[in-house]
N, C-alpha and C positions, 0 to 999 in steps of 0.2 A: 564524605569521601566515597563512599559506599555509594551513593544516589549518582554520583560524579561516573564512578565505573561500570555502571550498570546505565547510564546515559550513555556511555560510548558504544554498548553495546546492539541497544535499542537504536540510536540512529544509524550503527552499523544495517541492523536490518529493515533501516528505514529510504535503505537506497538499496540494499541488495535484494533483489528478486527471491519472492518466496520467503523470506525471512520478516515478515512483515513485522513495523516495529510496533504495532499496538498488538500485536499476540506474544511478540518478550514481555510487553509490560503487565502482561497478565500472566504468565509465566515467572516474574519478579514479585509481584502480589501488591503491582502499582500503579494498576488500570483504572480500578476505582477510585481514588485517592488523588491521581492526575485530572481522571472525570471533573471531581468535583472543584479540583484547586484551581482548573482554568474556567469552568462555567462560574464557579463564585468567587471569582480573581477578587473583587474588592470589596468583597463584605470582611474580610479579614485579609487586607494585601500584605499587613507583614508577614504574617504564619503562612499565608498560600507564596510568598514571595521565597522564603526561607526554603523550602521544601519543593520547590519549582528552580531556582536557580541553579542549582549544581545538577539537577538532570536533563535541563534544557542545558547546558553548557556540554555535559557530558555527551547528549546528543548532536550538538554541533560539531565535536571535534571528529566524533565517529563517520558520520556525513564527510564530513572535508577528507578523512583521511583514507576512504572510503572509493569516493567518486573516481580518482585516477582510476583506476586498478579496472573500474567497470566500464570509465570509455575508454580504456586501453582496448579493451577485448570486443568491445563492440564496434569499435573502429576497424580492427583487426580478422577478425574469428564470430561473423555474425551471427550465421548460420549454428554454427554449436552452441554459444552463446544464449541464442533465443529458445534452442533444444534444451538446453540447460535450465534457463530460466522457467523453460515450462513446465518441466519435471517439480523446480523446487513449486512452482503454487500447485500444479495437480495434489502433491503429496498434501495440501494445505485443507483441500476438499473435505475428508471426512470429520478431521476436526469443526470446520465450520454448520456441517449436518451434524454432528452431534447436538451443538447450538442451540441449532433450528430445534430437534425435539427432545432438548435440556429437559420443559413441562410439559410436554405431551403436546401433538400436533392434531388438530382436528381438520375438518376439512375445507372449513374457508382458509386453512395458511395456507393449506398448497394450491387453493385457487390464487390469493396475494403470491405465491412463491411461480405458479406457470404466470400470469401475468406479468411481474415482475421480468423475467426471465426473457417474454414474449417482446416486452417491450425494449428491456435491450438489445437483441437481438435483430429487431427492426433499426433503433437506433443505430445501433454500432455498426452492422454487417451490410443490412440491406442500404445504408445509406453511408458507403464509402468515401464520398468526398466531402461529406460533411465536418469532418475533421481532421484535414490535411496535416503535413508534418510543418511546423511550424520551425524555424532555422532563424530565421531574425525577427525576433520578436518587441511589439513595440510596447508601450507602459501596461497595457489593459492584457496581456497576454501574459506578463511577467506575474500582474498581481493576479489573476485566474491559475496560475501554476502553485501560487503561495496558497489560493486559496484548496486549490485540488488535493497537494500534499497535506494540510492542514484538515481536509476529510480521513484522507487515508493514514494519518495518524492517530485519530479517532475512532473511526468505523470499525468493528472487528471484520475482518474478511474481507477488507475492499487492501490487496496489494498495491501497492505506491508503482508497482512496475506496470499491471494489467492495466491499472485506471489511469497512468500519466501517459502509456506508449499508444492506449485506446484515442484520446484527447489529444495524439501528435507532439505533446512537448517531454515526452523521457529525455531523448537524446539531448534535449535543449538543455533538459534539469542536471545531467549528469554533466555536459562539458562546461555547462555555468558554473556548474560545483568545482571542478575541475581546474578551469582556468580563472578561478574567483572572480568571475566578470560582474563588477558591482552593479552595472545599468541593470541587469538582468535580477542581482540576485536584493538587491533596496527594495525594490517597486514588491519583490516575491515576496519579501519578509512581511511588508503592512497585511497583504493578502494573507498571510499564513498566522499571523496575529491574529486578526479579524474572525476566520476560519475558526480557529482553535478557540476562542472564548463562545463563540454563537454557536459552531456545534457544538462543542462542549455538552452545554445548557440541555440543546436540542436534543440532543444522545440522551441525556439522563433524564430528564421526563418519558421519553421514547420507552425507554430499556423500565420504566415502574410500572410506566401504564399497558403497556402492549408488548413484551419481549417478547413473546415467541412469534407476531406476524410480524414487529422490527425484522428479527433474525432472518424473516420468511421471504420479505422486501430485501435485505440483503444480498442472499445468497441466491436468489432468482438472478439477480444483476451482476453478480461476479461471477453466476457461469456463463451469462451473456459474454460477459469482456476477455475470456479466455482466449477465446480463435486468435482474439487481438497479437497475441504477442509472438504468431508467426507473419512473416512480411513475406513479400515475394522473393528475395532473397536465400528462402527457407522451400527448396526445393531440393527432396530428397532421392538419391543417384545409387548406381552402384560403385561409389568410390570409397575413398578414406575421410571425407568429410564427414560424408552421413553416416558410416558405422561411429565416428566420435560424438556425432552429434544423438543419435540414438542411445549410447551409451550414456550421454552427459545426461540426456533425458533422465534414462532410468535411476540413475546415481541421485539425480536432482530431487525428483520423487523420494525415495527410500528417506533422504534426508532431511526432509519438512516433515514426512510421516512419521518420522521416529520423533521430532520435537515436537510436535502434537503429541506424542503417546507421553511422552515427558510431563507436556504442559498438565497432561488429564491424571498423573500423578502428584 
């Protein structure tokens, strides 16, 4: 029951911005544990089974019950919204640099960490219509969003909102959630299956052999994906939008920063 309520919580912030759900699971003390129960799903499926059901169930309800609430507001209240949103992964930043030099950082990480960095940066920015917003999406777009979320419930520091809204299918994932639209969310699930056993694996070899340029590769590419999750819509005035939207900023901030200082407790 305990794995069940702490599931709802984790996929709570595994749709809401900045509250990334693999940084609760590590804040639960269920990061590793998950690592290894989906990378080695069938070397022992009933004990990884046991102990994976009520948190993946736990995370589904939290998702579902979740989703309204954030295309309500994004439908609605963009602009603050995406202010919002930014604030809570800004806040998210120094917990992920602590990470980076958990073991001490020498100087080829932050040549992998300005690379990394450099290259999203080209990807995502300089080449804009490379990943348009996607609104009807057909099978191979639904399982690539299964597979996306199935990264970013893995990855420490890659946010479900920076990496889906970057990729053009947020808005997709949230009112798919929303309106339980099965064509969209069937095709998403094999993807997010798939995703979640093979990174898994991938992750936990990754994080023995190499953690501190893993972390280095990470966090070069999530500050790539940041700019992302202002749109054109996000043009700030002298009115009452933008003092809301500045404020939600800095509120958003404060608030991932103080669950970071929690998690390092």
């Amino acid at each position: 029951m305990k794995n069940f309520l702490k599931g709802i919580v984790v996929g709570i912030g595994g749709i809401a911005p900045g509250l990334s759900g693999c940084v609760l699971l590590i804040i639960f003390g269920l990061y590793q544990k998950t690592l290894d129960a989906f990378g080695h799903l069938f070397k022992d499926i009933k004990k990884n089974s046991l102990f994976l059901l009520p948190l993946v169930l736990g995370m589904a309800v939290g998702v579902l019950l979740f989703s309204k609430i954030i295309d309500f507001f994004i439908g609605n209240y963009e602009m603050p919204t995406r202010f919002c949103f930014l604030g809570l992964i800004l806040g998210t930043v120094p917990m992920v640099w602590k990470e980076v030099r958990k073991d001490g950082c020498k100087w080829y990480h932050y040549v992998c960490m300005v690379l990394a960095a450099a290259f999203g940066f080209w990807l995502f920015r300089a080449n804009p219509h490379l990943f348009p917003e996607v609104t009807n999406p057909n099978v191979f777009q639904s399982i690539l969003l299964g597979i996306a979320v199935g990264v970013t419930a893995v990855v420490p520091g890659f946010d479900p909102t920076v990496v889906l809204t970057t990729l053009g299918i947020y808005r997709m994932y949230v009112s798919a959630l929303a309106d339980f639209d099965v064509s969209i969310l069937a095709p998403m699930l094999i993807g997010l299956a798939l995703s979640l056993v093979a990174i898994s694996r991938f992750m936990t070899f990754l994080f023995k052999r190499f953690y501190t340029a893993t972390y280095s590769v990470i966090f070069g590419i999530f500050i790539s994906m940041i700019p992302n999750m202002l749109n054109k819509s996000c043009v700030l005035g002298f009115n009452l939008a933008s003092a809301i939207s500045i404020i939600l900023l800095i509120a958003g901030f404060f608030v991932s920063y103080i669950l970071g200082k929690k998690r390092e407790n």
